[in-house]
N, C-alpha and C positions, 0 to 999 in steps of 0.2 A: 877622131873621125871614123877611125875602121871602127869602135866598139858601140857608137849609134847607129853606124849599117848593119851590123850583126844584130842588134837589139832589132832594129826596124824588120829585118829578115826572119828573124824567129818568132816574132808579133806577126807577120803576116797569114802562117796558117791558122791562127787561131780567127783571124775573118774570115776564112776561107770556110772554117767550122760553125761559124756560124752563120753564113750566110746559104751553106753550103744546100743543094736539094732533098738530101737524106733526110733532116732533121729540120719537122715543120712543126714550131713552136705555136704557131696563130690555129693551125689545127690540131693541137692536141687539147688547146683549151677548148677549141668548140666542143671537139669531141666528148671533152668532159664534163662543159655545160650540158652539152645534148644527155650524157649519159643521167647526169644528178635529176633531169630536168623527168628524164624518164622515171627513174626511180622516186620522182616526187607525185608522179603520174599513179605512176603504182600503186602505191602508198592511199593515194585520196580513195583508186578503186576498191582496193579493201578494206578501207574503213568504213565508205559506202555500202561494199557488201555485208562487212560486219552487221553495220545496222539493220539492214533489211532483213536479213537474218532472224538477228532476236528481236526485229520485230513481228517478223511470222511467228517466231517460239512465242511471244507471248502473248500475242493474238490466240493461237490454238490454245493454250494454257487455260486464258482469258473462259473462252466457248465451252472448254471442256466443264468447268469448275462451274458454270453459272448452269441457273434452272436447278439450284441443289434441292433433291424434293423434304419436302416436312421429315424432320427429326421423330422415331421412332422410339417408345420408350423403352428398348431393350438397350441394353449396356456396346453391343457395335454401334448402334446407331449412334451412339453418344459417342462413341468414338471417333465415326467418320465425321460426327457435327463439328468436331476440333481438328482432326486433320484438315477439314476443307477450310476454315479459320486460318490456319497456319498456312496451307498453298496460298491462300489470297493474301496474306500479310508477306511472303516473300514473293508471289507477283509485285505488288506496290514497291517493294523496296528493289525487283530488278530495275524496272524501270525508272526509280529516282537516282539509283545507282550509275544508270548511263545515261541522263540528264547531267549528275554533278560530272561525269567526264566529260562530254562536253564543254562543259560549261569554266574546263578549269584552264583550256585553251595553252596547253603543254606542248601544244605539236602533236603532229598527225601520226609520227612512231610510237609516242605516249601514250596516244589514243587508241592505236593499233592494238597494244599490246593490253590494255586496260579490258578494249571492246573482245578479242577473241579469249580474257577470260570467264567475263560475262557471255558471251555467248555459250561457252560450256554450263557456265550454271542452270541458263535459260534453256538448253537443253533437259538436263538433270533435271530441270523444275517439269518442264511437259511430261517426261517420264512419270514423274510421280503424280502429276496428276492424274496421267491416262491410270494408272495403277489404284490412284482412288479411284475412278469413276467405275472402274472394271470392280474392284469389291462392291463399290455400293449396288451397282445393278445386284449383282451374286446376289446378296442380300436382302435387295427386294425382292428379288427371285422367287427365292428360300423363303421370305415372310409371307408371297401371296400363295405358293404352295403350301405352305400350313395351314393358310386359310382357308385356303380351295379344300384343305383334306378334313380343318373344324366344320366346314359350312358340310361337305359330303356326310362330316358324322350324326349332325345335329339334325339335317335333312334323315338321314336312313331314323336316327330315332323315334322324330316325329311318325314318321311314316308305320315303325313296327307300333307306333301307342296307338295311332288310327286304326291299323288293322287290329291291333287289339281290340279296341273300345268295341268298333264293329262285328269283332265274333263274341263281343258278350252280349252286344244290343241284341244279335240272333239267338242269342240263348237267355236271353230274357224274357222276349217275343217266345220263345218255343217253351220255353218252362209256364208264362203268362195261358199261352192257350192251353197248355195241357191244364192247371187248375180249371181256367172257364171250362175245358169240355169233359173233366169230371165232377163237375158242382153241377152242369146244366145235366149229364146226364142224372144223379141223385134225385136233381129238384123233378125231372119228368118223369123217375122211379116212382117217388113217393109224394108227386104232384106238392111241390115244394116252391119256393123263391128263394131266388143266391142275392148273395147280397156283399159289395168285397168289406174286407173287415183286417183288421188286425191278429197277426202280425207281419211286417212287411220286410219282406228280407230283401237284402245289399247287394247286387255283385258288383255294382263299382260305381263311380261317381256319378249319378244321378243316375242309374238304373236296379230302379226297384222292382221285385214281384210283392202284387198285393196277395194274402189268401182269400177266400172267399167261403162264406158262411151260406148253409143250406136248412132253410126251415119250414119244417112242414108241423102244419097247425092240427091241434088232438078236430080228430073226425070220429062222431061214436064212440063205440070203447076204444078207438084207437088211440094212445097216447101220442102227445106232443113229438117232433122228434127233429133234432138239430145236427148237424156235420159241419166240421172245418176239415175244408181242403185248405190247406198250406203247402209250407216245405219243410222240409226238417235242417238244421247246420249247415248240412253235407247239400243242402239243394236239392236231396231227394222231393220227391214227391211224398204226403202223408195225409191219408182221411183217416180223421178221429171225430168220434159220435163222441157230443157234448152232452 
């Protein structure tokens, strides 16, 4: 009898412990559901965030990369024709890539961890695109200034062969009248007629001097008597009595 009131006696603080106010079991599971339920909260929010994320990255990526202008036939151009190739092949594959996470339905820590290493890539990817599109401009750049400085050179050529042509036309015109006004004077010497004749000299692509012949018909004893005004090589001027 005494050793089951001793038992009964020593059993009883252990109700006392448990029923006791220090130690509330009903709320420490809440607290623990509240806490998990939080951290599941969490969890949805950055995976949420994660996505919007890369999918800002790949959108700007997207924008940057499109409008690529016509391939140039210098060997950059041909370059950048395959890098921007290659950025668009590993755009397509970010975003299949966080499709198949999705889609493999592992849990939201899974996905967490999948989505914030994609998210780095799809960073890394916008980098390098802005990094092409910044050479390609460079480079158009660089192609329209060479052109702007052929079109500048081929302009000033044109321009000196103009003024060329035109200071020979003036000395064609000036070497032309000097014959006419020493053949008219000969022919009104010796009451005479000019008349233009051969030989007809060059100074450049279609400007010629003609010479001109000067004949004056036998009058009396006067004999016949004939002059060519020409030019001589040199463009000199030259009267020779034929």
């Amino acid at each position: 009898m005494e050793d089951r009131g001793v038992a009964a006696a020593s059993a009883e603080p252990w109700r006392l412990a448990q029923g006791s106010p220090g130690v509330d079991v009903d709320s420490e599971r809440r607290e623990n559901r509240s806490l998990g339920a939080d951290l599941q909260t969490n969890l949805f929010s950055e995976v949420a965030r994660l996505k919007v994320a890369i999918d800002r990255a790949a959108v700007a990526t997207e924008i940057t990369l499109a409008g690529h202008p016509a391939a140039c036939a210098d060997e950059d151009s041909r370059s950048a024709s395959a890098e921007h190739e290659e950025l668009c092949r590993q755009l397509g594959a970010l975003r299949e890539r966080v499709a198949v996470a999705e889609d493999r339905n592992e849990g939201p820590r899974a996905l967490q961890a999948e989505l914030a290493t994609l998210l780095f890539f799809a960073r890394t990817l916008q980098a390098d695109a802005d990094n092409w599109r910044s050479a390609l401009e460079r480079r158009i750049k660089q192609l329209d200034q060479e052109r702007e400085r052929h079109t500048a050179t081929a302009r000033r050529e044109r321009e000196s062969l103009v003024a060329e042509r035109e200071k020979l036309a003036r000395r064609r015109d000036a070497l032309q009248l000097t014959i006419l006004q020493t053949a008219a004077r000969l022919a009104q010497q010796y009451r005479g007629e000019c008349r233009r004749t051969v030989p007809v000299r060059t100074l450049g692509e279609g400007l010629t001097v003609c010479s001109v012949s000067v004949s004056c018909p036998r009058r009396g004893l006067r004999f016949a008597k004939q002059w060519l005004v020409t030019l001589t090589l040199s463009h000199d001027l030259l009267v020779r009595r034929e």
